[in-house]
MDAnalysis code that builds the backbone (N, CA, C; Angstrom):
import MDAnalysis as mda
import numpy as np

u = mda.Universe.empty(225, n_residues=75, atom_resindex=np.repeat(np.arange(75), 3), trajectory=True)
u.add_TopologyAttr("name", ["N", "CA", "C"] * 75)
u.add_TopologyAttr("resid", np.arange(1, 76))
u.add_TopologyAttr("resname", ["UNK", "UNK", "UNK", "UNK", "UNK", "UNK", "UNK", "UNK", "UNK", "UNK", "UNK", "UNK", "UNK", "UNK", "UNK", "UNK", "UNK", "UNK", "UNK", "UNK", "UNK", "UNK", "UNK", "UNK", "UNK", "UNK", "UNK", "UNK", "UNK", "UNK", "UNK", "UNK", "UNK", "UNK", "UNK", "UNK", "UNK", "UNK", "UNK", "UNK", "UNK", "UNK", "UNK", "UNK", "UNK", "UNK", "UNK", "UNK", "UNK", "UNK", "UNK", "UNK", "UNK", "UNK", "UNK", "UNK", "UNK", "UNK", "UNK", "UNK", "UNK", "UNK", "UNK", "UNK", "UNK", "UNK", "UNK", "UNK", "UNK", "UNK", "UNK", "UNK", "UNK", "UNK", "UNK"])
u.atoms.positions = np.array([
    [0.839, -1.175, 0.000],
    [0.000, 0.000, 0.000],
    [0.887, 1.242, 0.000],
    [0.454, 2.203, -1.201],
    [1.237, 3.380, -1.069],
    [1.054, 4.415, 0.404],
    [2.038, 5.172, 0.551],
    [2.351, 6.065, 1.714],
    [1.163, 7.371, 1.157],
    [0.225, 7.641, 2.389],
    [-0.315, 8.553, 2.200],
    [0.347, 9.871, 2.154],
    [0.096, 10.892, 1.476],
    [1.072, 12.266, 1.861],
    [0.602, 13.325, 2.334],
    [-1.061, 12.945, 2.911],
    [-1.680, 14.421, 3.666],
    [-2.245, 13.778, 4.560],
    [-2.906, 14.524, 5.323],
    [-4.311, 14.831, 6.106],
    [-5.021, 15.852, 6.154],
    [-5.888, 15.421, 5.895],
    [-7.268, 16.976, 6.091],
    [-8.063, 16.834, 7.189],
    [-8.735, 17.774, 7.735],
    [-9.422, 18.342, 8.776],
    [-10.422, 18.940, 8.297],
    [-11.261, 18.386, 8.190],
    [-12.839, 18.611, 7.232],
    [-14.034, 18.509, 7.879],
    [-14.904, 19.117, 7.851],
    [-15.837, 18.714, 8.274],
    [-16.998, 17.402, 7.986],
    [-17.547, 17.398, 9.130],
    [-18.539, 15.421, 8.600],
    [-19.689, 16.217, 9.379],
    [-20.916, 15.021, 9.330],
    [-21.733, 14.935, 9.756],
    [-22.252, 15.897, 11.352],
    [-21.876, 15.150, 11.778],
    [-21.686, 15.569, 13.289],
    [-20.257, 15.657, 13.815],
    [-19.727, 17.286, 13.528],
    [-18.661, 17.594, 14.112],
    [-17.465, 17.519, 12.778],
    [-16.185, 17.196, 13.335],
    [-15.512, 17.562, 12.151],
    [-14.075, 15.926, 12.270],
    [-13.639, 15.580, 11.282],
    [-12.792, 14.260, 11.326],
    [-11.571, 14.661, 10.701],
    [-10.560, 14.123, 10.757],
    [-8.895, 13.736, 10.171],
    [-8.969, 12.742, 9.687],
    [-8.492, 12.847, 8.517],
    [-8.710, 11.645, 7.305],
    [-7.710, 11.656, 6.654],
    [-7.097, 10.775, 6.202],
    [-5.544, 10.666, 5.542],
    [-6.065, 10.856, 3.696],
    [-5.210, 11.367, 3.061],
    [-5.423, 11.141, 1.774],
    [-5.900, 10.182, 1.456],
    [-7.014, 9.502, 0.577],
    [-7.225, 8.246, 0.012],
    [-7.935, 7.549, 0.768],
    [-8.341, 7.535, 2.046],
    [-9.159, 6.708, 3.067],
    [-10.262, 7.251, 3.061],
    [-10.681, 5.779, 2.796],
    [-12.881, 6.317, 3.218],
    [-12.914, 6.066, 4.325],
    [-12.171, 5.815, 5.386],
    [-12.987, 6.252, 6.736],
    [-12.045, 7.464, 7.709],
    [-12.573, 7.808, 8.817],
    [-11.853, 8.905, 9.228],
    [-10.637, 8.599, 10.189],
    [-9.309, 9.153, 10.328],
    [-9.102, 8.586, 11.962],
    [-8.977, 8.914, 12.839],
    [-10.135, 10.175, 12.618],
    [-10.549, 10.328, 14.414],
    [-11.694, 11.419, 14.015],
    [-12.581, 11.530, 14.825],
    [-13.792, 11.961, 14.744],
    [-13.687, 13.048, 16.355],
    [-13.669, 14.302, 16.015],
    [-13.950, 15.509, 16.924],
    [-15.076, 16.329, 17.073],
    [-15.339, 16.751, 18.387],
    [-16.643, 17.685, 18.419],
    [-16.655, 19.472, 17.645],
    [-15.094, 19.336, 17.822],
    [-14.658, 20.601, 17.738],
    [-13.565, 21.003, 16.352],
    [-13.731, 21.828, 15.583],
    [-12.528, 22.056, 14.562],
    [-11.342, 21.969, 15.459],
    [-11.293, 22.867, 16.385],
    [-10.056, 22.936, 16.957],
    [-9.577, 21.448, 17.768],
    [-10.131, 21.070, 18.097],
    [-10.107, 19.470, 18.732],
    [-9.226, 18.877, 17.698],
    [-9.772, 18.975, 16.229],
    [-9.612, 17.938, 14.886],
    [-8.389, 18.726, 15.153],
    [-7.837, 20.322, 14.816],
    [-6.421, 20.793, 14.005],
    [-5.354, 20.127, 14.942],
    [-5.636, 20.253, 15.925],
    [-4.427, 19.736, 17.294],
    [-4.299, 18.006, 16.968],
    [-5.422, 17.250, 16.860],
    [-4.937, 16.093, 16.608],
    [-4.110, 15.608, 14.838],
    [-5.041, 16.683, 13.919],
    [-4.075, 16.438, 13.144],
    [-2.998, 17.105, 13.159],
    [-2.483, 17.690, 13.333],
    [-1.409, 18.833, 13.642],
    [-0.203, 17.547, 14.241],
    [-0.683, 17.171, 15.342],
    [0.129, 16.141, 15.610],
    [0.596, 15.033, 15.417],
    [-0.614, 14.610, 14.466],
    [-0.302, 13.177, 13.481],
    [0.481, 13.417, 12.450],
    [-0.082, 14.857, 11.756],
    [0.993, 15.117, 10.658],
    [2.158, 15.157, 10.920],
    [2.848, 15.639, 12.020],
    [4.268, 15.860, 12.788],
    [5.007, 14.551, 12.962],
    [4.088, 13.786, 13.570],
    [4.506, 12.436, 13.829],
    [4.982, 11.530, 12.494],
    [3.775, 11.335, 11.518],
    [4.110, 10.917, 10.161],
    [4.781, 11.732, 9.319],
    [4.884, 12.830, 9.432],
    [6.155, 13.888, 8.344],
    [4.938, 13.901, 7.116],
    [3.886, 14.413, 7.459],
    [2.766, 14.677, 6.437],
    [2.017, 16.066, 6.336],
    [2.097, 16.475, 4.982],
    [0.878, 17.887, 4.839],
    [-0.319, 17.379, 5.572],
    [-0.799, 19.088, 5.982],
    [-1.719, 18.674, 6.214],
    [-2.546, 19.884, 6.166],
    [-3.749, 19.114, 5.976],
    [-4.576, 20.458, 5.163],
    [-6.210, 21.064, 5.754],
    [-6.513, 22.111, 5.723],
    [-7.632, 22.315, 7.009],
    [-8.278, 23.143, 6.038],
    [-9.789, 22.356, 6.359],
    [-10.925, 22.882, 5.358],
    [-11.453, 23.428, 6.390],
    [-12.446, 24.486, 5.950],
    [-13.323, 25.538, 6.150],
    [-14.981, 25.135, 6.553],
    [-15.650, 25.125, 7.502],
    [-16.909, 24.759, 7.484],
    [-17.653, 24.442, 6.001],
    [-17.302, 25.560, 4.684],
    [-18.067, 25.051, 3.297],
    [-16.898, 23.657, 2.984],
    [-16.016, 23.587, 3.287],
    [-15.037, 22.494, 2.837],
    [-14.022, 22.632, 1.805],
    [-13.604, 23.594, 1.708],
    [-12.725, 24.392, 0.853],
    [-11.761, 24.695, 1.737],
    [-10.745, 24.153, 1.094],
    [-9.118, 24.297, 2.187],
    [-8.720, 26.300, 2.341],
    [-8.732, 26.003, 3.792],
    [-8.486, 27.692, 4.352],
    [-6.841, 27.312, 4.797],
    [-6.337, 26.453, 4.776],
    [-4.925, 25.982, 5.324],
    [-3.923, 25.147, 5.005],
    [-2.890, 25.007, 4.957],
    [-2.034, 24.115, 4.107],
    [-1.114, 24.403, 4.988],
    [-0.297, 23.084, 6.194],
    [0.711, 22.914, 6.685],
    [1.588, 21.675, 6.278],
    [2.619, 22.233, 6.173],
    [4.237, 20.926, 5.789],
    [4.840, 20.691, 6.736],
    [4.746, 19.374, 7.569],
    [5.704, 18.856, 8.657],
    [6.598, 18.236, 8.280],
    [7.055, 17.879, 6.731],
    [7.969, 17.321, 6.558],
    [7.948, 16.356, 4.694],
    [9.018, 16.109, 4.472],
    [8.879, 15.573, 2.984],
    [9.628, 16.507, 2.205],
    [9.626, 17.483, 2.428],
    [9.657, 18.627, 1.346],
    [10.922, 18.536, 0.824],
    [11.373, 18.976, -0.890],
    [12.242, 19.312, -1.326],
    [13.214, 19.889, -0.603],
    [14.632, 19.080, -1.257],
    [15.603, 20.368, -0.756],
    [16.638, 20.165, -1.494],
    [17.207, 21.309, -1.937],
    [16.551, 22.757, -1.875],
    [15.116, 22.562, -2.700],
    [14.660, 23.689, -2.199],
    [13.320, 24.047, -2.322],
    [13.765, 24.271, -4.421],
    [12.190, 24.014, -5.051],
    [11.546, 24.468, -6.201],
    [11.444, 25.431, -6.586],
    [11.640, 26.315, -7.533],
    [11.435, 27.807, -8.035],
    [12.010, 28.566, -7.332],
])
């Protein structure tokens, strides 16, 4: 199985989840946005993964890099 290279912080149903690129299910389910950014925040850190934070409409308001990245950097 390929290496996922994000996580998003999106909103669901009831409340808001962290979901890895490519996975239909979530892995972890919060009451709170801020609940979700701290846990992904820290998973991304842990796995060396973007990670990306949608907006109540679900349109990314955020884009963080814990790791992976070029070096030297592109352009």
């Amino acid at each position: 199985m390929a290496k996922s290279s994000s996580l998003h912080v999106a909103p669901r149903e009831s409340g808001w989840g962290v979901r890895k690129s490519g996975a239909s299910r979530a892995t972890s389910l919060h009451k709170t946005q801020e609940e979700a950014v701290t846990a992904g925040r820290e998973l991304a850190r842990k796995q060396r993964l973007e990670l990306y934070i949608h907006g109540k409409d679900g349109r990314i308001r955020e884009k963080h890099s814990y790791g992976g990245d070029p070096f030297p950097p592109k352009g």
